[in-house]
C-alpha positions as CSV (number, residue, x, y, z in Angstrom):
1,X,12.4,3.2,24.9
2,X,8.4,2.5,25.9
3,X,6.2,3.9,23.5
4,X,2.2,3.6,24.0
5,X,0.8,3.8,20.8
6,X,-3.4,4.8,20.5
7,X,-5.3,3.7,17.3
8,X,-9.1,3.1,16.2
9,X,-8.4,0.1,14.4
10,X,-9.9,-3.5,14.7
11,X,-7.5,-6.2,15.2
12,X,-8.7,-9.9,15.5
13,X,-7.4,-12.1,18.6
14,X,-6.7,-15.9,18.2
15,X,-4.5,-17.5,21.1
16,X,-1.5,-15.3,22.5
17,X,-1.2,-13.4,18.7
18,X,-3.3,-10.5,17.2
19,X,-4.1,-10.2,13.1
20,X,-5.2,-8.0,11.0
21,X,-8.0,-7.9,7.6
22,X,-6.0,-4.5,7.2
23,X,-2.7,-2.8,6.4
24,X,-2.2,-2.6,10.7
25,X,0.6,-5.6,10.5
26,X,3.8,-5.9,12.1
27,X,5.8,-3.9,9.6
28,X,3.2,-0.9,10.3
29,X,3.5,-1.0,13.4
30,X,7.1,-1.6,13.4
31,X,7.2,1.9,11.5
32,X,6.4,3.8,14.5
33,X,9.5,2.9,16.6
34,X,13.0,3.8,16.3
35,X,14.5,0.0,16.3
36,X,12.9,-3.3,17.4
37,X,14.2,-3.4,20.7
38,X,11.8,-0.4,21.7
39,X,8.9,-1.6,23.2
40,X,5.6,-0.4,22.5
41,X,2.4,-1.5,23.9
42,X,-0.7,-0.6,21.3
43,X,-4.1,0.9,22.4
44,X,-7.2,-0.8,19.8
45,X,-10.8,-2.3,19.1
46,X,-11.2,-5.8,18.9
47,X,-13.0,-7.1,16.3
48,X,-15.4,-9.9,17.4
49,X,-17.4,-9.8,14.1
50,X,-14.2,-12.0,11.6
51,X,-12.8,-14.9,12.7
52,X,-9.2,-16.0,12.5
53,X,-8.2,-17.6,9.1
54,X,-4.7,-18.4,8.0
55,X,-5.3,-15.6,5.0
56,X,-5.0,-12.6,7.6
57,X,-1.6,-10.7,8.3
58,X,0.1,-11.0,11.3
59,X,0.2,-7.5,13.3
60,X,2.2,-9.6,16.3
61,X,5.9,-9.5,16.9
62,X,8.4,-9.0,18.9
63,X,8.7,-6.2,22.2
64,X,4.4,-5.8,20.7
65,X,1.6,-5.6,23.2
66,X,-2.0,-5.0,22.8
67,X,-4.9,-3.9,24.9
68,X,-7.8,-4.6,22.8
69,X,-10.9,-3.3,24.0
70,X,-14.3,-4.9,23.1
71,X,-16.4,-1.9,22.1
72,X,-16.2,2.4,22.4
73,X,-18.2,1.6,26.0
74,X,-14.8,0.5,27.6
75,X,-13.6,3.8,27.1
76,X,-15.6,4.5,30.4
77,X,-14.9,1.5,32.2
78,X,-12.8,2.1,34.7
79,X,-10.7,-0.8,35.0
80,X,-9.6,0.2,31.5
81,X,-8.9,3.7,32.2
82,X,-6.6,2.7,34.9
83,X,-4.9,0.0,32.6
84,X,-4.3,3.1,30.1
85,X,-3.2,5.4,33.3
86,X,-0.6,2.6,34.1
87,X,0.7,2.2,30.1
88,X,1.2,6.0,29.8
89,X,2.8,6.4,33.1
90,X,5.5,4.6,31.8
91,X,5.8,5.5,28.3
92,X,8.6,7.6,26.8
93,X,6.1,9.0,24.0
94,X,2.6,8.6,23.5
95,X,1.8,8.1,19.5
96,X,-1.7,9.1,18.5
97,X,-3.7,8.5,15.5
98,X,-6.3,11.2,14.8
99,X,-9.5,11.1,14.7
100,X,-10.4,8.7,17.1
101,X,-12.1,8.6,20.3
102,X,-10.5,6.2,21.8
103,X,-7.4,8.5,20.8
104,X,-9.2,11.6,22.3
105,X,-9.1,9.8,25.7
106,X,-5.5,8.9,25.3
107,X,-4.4,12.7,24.6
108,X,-6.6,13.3,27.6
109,X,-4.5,11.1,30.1
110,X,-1.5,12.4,28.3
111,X,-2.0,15.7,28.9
112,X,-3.3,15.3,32.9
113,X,0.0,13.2,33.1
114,X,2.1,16.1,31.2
115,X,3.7,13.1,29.0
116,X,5.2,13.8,25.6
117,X,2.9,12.5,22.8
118,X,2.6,12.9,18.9
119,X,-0.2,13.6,16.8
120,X,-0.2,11.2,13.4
121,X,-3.3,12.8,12.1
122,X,-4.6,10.8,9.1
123,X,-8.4,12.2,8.3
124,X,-10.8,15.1,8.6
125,X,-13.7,14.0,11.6
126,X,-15.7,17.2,10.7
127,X,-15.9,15.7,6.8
128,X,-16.1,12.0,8.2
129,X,-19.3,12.3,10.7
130,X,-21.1,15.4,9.1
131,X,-21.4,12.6,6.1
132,X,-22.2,9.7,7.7
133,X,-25.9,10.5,9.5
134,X,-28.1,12.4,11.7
135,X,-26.0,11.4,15.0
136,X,-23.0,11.8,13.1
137,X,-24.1,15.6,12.0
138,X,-24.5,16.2,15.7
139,X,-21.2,15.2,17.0
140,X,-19.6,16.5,14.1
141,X,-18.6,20.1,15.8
142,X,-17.8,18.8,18.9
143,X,-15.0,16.3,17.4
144,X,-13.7,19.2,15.3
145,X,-13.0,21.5,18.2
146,X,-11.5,18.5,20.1
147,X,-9.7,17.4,17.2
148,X,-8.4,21.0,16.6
149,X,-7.2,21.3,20.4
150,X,-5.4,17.7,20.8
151,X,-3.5,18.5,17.4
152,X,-2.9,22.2,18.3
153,X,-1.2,20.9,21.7
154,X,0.8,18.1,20.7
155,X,4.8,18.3,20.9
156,X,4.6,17.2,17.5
157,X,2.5,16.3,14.6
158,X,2.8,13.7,11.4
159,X,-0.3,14.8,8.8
160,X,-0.9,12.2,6.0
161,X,-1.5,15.2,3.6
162,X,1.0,17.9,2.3
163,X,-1.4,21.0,3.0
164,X,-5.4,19.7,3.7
165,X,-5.0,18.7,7.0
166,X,-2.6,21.1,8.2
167,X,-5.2,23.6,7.3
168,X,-8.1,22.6,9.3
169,X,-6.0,21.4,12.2
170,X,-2.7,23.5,12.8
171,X,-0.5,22.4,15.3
172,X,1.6,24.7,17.7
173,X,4.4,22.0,17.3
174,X,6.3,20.7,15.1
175,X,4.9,19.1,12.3
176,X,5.4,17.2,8.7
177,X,3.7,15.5,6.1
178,X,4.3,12.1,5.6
179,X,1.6,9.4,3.9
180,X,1.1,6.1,6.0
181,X,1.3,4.0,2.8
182,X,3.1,1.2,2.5
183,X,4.9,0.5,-1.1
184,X,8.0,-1.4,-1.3
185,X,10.7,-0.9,-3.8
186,X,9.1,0.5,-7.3
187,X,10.3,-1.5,-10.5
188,X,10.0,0.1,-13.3
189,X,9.2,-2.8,-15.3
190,X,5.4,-2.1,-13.6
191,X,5.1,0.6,-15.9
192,X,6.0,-1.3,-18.9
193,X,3.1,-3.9,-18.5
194,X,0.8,-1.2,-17.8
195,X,1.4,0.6,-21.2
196,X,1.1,-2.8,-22.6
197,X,-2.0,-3.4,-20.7
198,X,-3.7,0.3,-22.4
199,X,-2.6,-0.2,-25.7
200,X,-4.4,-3.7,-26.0
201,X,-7.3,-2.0,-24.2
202,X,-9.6,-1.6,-27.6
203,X,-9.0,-5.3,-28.0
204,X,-10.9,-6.3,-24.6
205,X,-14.3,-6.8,-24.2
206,X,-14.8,-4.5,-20.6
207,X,-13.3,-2.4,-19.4
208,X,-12.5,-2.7,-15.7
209,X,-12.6,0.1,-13.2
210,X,-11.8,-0.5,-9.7
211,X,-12.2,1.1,-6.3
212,X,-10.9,0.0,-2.9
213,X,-13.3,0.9,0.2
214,X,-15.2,-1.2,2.7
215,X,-18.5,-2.0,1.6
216,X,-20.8,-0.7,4.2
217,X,-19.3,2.7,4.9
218,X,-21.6,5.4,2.8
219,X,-19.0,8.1,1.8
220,X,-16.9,5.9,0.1
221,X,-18.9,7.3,-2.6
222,X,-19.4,3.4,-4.5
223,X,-23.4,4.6,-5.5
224,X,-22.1,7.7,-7.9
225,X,-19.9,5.1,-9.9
226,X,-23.0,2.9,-9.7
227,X,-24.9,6.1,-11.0
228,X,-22.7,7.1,-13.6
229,X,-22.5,3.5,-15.0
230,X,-26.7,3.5,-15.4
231,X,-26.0,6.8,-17.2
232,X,-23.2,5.2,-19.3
233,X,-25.7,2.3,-20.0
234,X,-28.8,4.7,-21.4
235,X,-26.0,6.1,-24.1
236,X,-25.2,1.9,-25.5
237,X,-22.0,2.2,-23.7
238,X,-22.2,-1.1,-21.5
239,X,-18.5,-2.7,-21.9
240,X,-18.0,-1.5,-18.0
241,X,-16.8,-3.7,-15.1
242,X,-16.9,-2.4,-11.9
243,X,-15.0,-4.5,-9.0
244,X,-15.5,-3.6,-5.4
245,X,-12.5,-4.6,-2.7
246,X,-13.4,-4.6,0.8
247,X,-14.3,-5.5,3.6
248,X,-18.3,-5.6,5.1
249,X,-22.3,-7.0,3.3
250,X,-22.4,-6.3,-0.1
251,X,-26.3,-6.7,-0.1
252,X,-26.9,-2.8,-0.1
253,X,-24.3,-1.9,-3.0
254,X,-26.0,-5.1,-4.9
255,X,-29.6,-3.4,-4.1
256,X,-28.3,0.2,-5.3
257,X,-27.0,-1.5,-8.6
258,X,-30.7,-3.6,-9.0
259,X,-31.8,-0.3,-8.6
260,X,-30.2,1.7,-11.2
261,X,-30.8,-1.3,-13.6
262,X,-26.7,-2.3,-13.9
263,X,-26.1,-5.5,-11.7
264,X,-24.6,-6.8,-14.6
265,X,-21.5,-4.9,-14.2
266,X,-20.9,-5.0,-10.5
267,X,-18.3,-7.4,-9.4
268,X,-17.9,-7.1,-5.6
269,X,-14.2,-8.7,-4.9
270,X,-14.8,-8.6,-1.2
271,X,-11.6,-9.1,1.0
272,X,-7.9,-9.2,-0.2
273,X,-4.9,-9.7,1.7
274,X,-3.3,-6.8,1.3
275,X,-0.3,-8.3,0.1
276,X,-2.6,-9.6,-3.0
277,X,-4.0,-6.1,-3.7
278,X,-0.5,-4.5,-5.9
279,X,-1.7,-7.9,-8.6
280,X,-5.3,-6.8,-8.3
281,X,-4.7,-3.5,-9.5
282,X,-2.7,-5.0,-12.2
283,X,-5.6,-6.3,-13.6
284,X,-8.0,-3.5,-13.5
285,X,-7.9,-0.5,-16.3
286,X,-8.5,2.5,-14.0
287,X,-8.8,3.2,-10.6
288,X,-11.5,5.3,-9.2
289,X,-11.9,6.9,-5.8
290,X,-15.0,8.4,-5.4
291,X,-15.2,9.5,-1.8
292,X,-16.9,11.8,-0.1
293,X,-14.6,12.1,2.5
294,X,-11.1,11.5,2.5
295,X,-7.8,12.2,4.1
296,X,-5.1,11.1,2.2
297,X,-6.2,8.3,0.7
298,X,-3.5,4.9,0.7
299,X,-5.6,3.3,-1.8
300,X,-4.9,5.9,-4.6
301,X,-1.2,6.0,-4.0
302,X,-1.4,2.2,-4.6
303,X,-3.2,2.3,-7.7
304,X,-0.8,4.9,-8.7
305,X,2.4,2.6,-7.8
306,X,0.8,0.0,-10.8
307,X,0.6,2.6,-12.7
308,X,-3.0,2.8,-13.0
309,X,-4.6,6.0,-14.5
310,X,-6.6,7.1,-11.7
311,X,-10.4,9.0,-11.3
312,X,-11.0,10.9,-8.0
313,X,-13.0,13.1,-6.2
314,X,-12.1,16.7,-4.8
315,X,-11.4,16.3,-1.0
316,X,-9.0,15.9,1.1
317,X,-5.6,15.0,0.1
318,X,-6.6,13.4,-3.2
319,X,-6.1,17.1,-5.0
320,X,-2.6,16.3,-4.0
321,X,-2.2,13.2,-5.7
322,X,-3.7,13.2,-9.3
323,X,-3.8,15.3,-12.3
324,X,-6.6,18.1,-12.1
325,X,-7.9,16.8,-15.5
326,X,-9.1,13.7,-13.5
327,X,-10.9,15.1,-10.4
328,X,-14.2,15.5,-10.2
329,X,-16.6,17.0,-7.6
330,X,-17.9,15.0,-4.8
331,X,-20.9,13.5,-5.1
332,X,-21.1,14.4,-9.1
333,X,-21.4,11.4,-11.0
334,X,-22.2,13.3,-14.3
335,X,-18.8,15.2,-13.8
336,X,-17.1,11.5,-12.8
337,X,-18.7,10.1,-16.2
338,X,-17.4,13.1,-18.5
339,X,-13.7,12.5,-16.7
340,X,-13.7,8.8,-17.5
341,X,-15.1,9.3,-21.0
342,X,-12.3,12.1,-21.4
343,X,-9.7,9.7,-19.8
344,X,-10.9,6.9,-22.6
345,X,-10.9,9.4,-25.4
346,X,-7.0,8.1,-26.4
347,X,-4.6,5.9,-25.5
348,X,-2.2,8.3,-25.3
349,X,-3.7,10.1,-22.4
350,X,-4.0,7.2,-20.4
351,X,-0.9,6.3,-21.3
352,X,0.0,9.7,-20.0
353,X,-1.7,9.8,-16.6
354,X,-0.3,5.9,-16.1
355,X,3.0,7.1,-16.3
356,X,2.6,10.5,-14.2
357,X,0.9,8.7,-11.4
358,X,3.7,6.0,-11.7
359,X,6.2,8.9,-11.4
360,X,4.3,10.6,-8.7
361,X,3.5,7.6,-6.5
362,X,7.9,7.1,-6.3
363,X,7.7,9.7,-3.6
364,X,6.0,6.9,-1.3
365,X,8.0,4.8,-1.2
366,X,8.5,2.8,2.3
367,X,12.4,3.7,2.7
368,X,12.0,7.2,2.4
369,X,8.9,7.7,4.4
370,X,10.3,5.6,6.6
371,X,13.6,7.5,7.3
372,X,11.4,10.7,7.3
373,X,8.6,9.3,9.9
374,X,11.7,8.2,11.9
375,X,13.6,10.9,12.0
376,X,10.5,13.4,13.1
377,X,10.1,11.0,15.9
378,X,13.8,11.2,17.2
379,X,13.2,15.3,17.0
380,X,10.2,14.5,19.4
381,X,11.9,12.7,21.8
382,X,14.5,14.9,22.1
383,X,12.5,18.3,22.3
């Protein structure tokens, strides 16, 4: 079987292979096909900003192509338009990842070419652009409505969330929930150390909070943490750590906390294999997602995985995930603070909310999503 398979993700080129600063390796890619002998050629950015180092993941392998294309002004080169015409002409199904433009040009093709293609629909563009700036508040409507109309005609359509995204763009297909996160087999000796881990908690110095989001995108929220830890501060409560993974400059994050008088507690990480991040969140006390916009958010499910009693805000798919004691509302860092003072209040509720989200986080794990994503797609192809 030929599958094309359309993403906005950045992969970095060195020689005849293709890597990844990402969770877009082999085995994620490998996800999306029924065996390995299928061949599937994928549709993505490159990224000319990082250079290769031996640290990245490999997203190579074997019956893998790429077309990489250097920037969102290819989309309207020709030459690449007909190298997508020719891909899809000879695929069997066309995957999609939603939103993305380079994806709305491949449902485009698809649908002039009247070829089969699914929908994996991962985020909300209305929440993502109407929070990023003025331009992005302008194309906000128009990627709704064409968001809305590629899902609504796709033979079939794999949402990240249980109920958000089906909501705002229903499908006329068929359709299932199914997170993209990738967690191996689940010991339950993780939860052990992390009850360990709590009740030694009043013995530590800080207390380290953690949040996994690249540095220079806005809406990842990382200034209401920074807000409520200057809060925190006024009251004598300084025994914080804050550590930031991800990619991008960490200069404006460093200004904000300058700003708010708390530099002292920010420890941006930067950059972690992704392979590395399960023993990073080993080592932090709670997890906090603070977005403004979300889908359904991988990072959390991770933390959850280690057991990590977990702070997030209310949108997207992150109502799904966590305890509604432990939500707070967007762009409220008074309401975050009061939720991680309550979370701190006793052991035994973080004791509590480490082993629910451990519990919780079991219904993510790789074999049974996989089977699940796998078996939608074989429905697909058969339709």
């Amino acid at each position: 079987m030929k599958i094309t398979f359309s993403l906005d993700v950045k992969l970095i080129k060195n020689n005849h292979n293709v890597y990844t600063t990402g969770a877009a390796n082999y085995k994620y890619f490998n996800e999306h096909r029924l065996n390995e002998d299928d061949l599937m050629t994928v549709i993505c950015r490159e990224d000319n900003k990082h250079k290769y180092n031996d640290t990245l993941a490999i997203s190579s392998g074997k019956n893998l192509s790429f077309i990489l294309l250097n920037s969102y002004k290819d989309i309207l080169n020709f030459k690449y338009i007909k190298l997508l015409k020719n891909e899809i002409s000879k695929s069997d199904l066309v995957i999609i990842k939603q939103p993305s433009i380079i994806g709305d040009l491949t449902c485009h093709i698809a649908k002039k070419m009247k070829k089969k293609y699914l929908v994996d629909m991962v985020g909300c563009p209305w929440d993502a652009l109407t929070n990023k700036n003025l331009v992005g508040k302008m194309i906000a409507p128009f990627m709704y409505l064409v968001t809305r109309k590629n899902v609504k005609d796709a033979e079939g359509t794999i949402y990240v969330s249980e109920s958000f995204l089906q909501k705002r763009y229903p499908t006329n297909g068929k359709s299932i929930g199914c997170s993209d996160v990738q967690l191996d087999n689940i010991k339950n000796n993780i939860i052990k150390n992390r009850e360990n881990r709590i009740i030694n908690l009043l013995n530590q110095n800080k207390i380290i909070l953690g949040t996994i989001g690249g540095l220079n995108v806005k809406y990842k929220g990382f200034r209401h943490v920074i807000k409520s830890l200057s809060y925190l501060k006024k009251i004598g409560k300084t025994n914080f750590t804050y550590q930031i993974v991800g990619v991008g400059d960490k200069k404006e994050i460093l200004n904000l906390a300058r700003k708010y008088n708390v530099e002292e507690m920010i420890n941006i990480i930067g950059t972690i294999d992704h392979k590395d991040i399960f023993s990073w969140l080993d080592n932090i006390d709670i997890y906090i997602q603070p977005s403004d916009v979300e889908g359904l958010c991988r990072s959390i499910v991770e933390a959850m995985s280690r057991g990590c009693p977990c702070i997030v805000s209310d949108v997207g798919g992150n109502v799904e995930l966590i305890d509604d004691q432990f939500i707070f509302k967007k762009k409220n860092y008074k309401d975050l603070t009061d939720k991680l003072l309550r979370l701190l209040s006793t052991k035994e509720i973080m004791i509590f909310q480490a082993k629910h989200n451990f519990t919780e986080s079991k219904k993510f794990e790789m074999k049974n999503l996989q089977n699940k994503r796998k078996n939608f797609i074989k429905e697909i192809i058969k339709k």
